[in-house]
N, C-alpha and C positions, 0 to 999 in steps of 0.2 A: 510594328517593328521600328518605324523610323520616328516615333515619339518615346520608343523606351530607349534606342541610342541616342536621342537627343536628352535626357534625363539623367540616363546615366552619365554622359559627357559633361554634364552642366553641374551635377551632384561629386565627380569626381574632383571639376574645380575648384569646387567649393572645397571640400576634403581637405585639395592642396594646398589652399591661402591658409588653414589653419584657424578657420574659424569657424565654431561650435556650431551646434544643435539648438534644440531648442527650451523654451519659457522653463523655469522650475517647477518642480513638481508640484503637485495640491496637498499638499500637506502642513496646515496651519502652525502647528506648535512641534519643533521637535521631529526628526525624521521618525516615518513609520520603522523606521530596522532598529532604531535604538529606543530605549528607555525613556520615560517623559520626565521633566525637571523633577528633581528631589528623590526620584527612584534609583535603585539601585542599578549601576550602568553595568551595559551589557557586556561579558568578559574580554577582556583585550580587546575591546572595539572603541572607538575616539567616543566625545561627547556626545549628544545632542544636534543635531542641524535643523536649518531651518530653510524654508521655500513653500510656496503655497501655488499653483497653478492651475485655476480652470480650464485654460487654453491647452493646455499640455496632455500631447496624446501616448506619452511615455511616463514611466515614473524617472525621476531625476533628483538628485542631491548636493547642496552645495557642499562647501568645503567644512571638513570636521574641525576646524577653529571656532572659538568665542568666549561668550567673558566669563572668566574666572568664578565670577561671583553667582552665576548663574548655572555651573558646574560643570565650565566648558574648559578648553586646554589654552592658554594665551599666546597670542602670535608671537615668535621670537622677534625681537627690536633689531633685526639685522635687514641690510640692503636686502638680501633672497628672502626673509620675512616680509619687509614691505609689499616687493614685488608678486609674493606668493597674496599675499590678500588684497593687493587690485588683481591680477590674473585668479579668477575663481575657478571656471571648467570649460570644456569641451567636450560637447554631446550631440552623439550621432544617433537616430533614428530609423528603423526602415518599418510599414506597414502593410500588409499586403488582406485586402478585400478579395475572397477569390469569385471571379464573374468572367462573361465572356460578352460578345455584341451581338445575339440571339435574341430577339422578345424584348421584353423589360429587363432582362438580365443586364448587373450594372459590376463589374471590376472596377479596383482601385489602386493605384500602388504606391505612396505615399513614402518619399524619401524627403528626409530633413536632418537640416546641422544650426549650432550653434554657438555662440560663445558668452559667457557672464562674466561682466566685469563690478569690480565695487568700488566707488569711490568714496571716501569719508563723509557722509556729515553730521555732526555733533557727535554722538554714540554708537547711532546706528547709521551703516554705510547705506550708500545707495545705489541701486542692483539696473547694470544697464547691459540688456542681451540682445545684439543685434543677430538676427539667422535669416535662413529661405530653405524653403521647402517648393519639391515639385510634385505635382502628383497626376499621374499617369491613367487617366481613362481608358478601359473595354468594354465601351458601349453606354449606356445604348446608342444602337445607330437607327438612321434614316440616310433614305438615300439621298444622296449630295449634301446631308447636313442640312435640308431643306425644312425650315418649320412646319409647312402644310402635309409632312409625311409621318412625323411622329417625334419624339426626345429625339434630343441627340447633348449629345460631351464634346469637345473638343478633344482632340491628342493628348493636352497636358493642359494644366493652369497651375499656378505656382504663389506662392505668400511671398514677400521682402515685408521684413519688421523690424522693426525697435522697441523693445519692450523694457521699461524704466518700473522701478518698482519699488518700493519703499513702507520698510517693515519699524515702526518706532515702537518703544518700551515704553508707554505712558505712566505704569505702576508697576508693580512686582506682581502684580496680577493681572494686569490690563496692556493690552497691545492692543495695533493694528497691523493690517496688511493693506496697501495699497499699491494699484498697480495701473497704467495704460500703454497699450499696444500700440502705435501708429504704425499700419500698414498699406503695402498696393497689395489688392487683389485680384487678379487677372489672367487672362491667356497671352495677356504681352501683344494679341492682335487687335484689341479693343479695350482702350484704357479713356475714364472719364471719371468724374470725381466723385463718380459713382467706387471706382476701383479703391479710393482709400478709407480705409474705414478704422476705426479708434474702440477695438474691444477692450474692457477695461474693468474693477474689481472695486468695490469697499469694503471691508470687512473688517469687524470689531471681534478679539478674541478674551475671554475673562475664564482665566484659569481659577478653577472651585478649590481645588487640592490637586496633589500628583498624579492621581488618577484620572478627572473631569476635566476638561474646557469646551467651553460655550462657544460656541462661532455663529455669529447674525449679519448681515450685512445684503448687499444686492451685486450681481455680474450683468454687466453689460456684453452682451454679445455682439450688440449692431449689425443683425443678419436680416436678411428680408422679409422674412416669416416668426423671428422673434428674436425683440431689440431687447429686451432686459428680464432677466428671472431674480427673484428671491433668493436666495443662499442664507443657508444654514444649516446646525444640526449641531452636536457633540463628540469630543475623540474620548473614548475612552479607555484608559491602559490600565487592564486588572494588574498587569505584572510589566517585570523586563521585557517577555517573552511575545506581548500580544498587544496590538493596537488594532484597535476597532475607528475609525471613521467614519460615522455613521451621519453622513453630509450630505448633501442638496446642492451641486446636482451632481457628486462625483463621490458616492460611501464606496471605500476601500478597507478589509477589513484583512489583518496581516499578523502572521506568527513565525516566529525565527524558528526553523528545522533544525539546524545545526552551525556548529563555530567552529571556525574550522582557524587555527595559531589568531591572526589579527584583521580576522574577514567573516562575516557571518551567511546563510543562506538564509530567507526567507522565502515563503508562500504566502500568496494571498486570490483573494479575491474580489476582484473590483467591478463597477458599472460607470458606466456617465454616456454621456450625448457628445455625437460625432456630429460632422460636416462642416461647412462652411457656404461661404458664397464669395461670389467673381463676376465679373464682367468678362463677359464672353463674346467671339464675332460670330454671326451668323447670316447666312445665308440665304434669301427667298430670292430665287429665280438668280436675274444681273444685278440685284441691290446687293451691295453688304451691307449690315444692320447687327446695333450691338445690342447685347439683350443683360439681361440681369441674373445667374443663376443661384437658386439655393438647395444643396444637398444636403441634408438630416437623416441621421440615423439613430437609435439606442446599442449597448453596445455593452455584452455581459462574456467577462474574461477570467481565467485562470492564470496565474503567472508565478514566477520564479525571479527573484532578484540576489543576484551576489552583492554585498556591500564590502570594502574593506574600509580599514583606520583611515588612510590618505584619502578618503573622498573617491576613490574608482569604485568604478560599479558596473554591472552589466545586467541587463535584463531579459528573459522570452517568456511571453504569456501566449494566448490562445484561447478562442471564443466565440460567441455567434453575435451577429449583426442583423437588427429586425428593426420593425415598425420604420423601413427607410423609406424618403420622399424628395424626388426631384419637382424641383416646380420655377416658374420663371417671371418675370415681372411683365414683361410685353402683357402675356395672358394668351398669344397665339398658339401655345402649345399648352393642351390638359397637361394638369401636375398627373407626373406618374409615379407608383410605386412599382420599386425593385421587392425581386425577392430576397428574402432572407437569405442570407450566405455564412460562409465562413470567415475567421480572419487568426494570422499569425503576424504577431511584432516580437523586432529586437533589439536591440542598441545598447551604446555602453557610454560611460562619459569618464573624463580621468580631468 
């Protein structure tokens, strides 16, 4: 109780300063709710947008401005035009892993905000999201937190990041995405330079026709149990209606239900890889002693997304969570697996 009132207390300040949520969503070319370049756009809904995020445990959309020439809407040349395309969005997150501190049994409750900012350069502006996220541990426990008794979590551990990011137009066919995180990872009781860590993206995107793009590239995760994967795969848009992402390590595959005046509804169905890791304090016997943790999961969801013209959006999916694993760098404690659980998310960004 006294780390989910300290979460929430910490999460409402965040709230209050007015600063967002978090990283953009993974979505290479083109929001999954509208149309892909040169297709027919989807009825009373803005252009195309753009954001691509592995890191992102939500889906999220920047602002529905861009160039003209690429079949977007142009920023109006006024002081509130300027300031509306450096101020991008504001996006709040909540997740919730349902568990309790019985056994191996592992809860999580994951609340996060952010904010994306764009500053100019050359064409393509440059994408800088600072957020924090806390996330709320039930269980597993041992008693006093004591290594030689079995896992244990702390109360809470929490992200602070800055995630820059930078999307160039190489050819009318040819982009990239690039992106790096610097963050602290920690419980805030045991910080060492272990805690900061730099997850980060390359990614080459080569559009075939309106339908097809190719996406190749590598993610860096910088987690303790695995520092860098492969990425790739294709999005494919038979119509208006349907985006398929069919990606490594996050396929999302998505169809507009209904349009409702200048907001659309979508469904979809998504996968990707959860967790993270922290520097966490622990405890054997009178030592304090910091340890290393890494929590992974896989993670297959249902979801609902509202989009409108202005860039708000609001999202709730729902899912199961399997093949998860706590494990620790000391090595004093076996890695354990949790059971498969449930999970429900939802947040909205404007």
């Amino acid at each position: 109780m006294r780390g989910l009132m300290a979460a929430v207390v910490i999460f409402a300040a965040t709230v209050a300063s007015g600063q967002r949520v978090q990283f953009p969503s993974q979505v290479p070319e083109g929001s999954p709710y509208t149309a892909p370049p040169g297709a027919t756009p989807a009825p009373t809904l803005g252009p195309p947008t753009t954001g691509f995020d592995p890191y992102a445990t939500a889906p999220a959309q920047t602002p529905a401005y861009g160039d003209p020439a690429a079949g977007g809407v142009e920023q109006p040349n006024t002081f509130i035009g300027n300031a509306t395309r450096f101020f991008q969005q504001v996006t709040f997150d909540s997740t919730v892993l349902f568990g309790n501190n019985e056994g191996t049994n592992l809860g999580v409750t994951d609340l996060e905000t952010s904010a994306t900012f764009a500053i100019p350069i050359f064409k393509n502006p440059f994408l800088v999201t600072p957020g924090f996220a806390g996330h709320i541990w039930n269980g597993p426990d041992s008693f006093g937190y004591n290594v030689t008794t079995g896992p244990m979590m702390p109360p809470e551990t929490y992200d602070a990041y800055l995630d820059t990011a930078w999307k160039p137009q190489i050819t009318p066919q040819l982009s990239a995405d690039l992106a790096v995180r610097v963050g602290m990872y920690t419980d805030f009781h045991f910080v060492s330079y272990q805690s900061l860590r730099l997850p980060s993206r390359a990614l080459g995107l080569y559009q075939l026709n309106p339908q097809w793009t190719l996406i190749a590239g590598v993610v860096y995760f910088d987690r303790l149990s695995v520092r860098i994967l492969p990425a790739g795969g294709v999005i494919w848009c038979p119509d208006p209606d349907t985006r398929y992402e069919l990606y490594f390590p996050r396929p999302k595959l998505s169809h507009r239900i209904a349009t409702v005046r200048n907001s659309n509804l979508w469904g979809y169905v998504s996968g990707e890889y959860g967790g993270n890791t922290w520097t966490i304090q622990r405890i054997e016997g009178p030592i304090n002693q910091g340890d290393l943790v890494d929590y992974n999961d896989l993670r297959l969801c249902l979801g609902l997304e509202w989009v409108g013209f202005n860039g708000r959006r609001g999202n709730f999916e729902a899912g199961y969570v399997f093949n998860r694993r706590l494990m620790y760098q000391s090595g004093l404690t076996p890695t354990t697996y949790p059971h498969g659980t449930a999970l429900i998310r939802g947040g909205f960004a404007f």
